[in-house]
C-alpha positions as CSV (number, residue, x, y, z in Angstrom):
1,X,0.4,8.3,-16.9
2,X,3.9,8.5,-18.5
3,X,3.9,6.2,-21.1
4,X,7.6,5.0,-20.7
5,X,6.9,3.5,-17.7
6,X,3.4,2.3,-19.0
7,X,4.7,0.4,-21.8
8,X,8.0,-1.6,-19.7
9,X,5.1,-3.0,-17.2
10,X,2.8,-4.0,-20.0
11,X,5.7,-6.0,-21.6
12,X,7.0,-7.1,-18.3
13,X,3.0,-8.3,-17.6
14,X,3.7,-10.3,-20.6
15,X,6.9,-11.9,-20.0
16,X,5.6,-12.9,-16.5
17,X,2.7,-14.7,-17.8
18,X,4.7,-16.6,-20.1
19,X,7.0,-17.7,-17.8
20,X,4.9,-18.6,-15.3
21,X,2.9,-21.0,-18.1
22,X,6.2,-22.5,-18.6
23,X,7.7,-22.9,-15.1
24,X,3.9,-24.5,-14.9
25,X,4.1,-26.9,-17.4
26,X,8.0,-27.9,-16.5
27,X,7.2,-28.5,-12.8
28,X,4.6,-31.1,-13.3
29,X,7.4,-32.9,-15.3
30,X,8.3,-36.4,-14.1
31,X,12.0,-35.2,-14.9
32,X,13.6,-33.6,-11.6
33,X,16.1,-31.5,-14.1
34,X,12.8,-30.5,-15.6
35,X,11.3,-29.9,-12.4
36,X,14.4,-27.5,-11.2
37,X,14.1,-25.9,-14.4
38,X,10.6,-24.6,-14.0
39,X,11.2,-23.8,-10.5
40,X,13.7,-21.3,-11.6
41,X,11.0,-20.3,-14.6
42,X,8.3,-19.3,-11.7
43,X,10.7,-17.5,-9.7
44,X,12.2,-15.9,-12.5
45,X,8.6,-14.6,-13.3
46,X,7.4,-13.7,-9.8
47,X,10.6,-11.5,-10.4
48,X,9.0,-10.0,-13.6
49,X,5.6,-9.6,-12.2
50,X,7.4,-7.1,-9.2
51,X,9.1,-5.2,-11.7
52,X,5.9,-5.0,-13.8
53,X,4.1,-3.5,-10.9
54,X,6.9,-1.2,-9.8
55,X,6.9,0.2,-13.7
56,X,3.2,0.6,-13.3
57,X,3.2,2.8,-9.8
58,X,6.0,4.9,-11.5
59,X,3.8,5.3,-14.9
60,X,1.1,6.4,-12.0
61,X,3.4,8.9,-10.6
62,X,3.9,6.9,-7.0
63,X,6.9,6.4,-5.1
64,X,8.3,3.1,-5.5
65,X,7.5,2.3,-1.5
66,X,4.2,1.3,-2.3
67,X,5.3,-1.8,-3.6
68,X,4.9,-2.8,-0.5
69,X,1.7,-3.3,-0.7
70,X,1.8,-6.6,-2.6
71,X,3.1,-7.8,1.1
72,X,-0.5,-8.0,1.6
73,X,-1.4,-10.8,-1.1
74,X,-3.7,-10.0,-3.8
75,X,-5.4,-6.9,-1.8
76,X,-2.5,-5.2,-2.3
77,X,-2.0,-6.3,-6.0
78,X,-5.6,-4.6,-6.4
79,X,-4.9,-1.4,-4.9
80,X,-1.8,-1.0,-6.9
81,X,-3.5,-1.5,-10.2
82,X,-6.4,0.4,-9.4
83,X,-4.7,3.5,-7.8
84,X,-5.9,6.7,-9.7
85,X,-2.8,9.0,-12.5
86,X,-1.4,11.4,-10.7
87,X,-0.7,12.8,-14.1
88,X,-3.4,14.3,-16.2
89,X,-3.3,13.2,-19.5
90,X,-2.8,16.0,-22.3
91,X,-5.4,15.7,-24.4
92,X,-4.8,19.1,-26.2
93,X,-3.9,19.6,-30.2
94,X,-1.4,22.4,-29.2
């Protein structure tokens, strides 16, 4: 796994959990400015959550066109994040 690419969707993972928590909690706002808000906070994070999955099949060593497999729902999701290194891991002292 290259750990570049490894680390950008783990932080991007993160980002998109928090945003969708706050879109969440702005949506169900009796506000509409607060409502618009968190509409742009849960697309704004379904943005994050693609380019977390796209770091994740580049740490994996897969093209990028497999990112069309989240066009499948959650299947898809599960295949990405399950797919096996195409890297070995060096696990050598020298």
């Amino acid at each position: 796994m290259i750990i570049k690419y490894k680390n950008k969707s783990i932080i991007l993972a993160v980002a998109w959990v928090i945003a969708w928590v706050i879109g969440f909690l702005l949506t169900v706002q009796q506000s509409d400015p607060l409502r618009i808000i968190g509409g742009i906070f849960l697309v704004g994070g379904t943005v994050l959550l693609i380019l977390s999955l796209l770091n994740n099949l580049k740490a994996k060593g897969y093209h990028p066109a497999y990112l069309l497999l989240i066009l499948t729902g959650c299947i898809g999701w599960m295949i990405i994040l399950v797919l096996p290194d195409r890297f070995k891991e060096d696990t050598s002292l020298f």
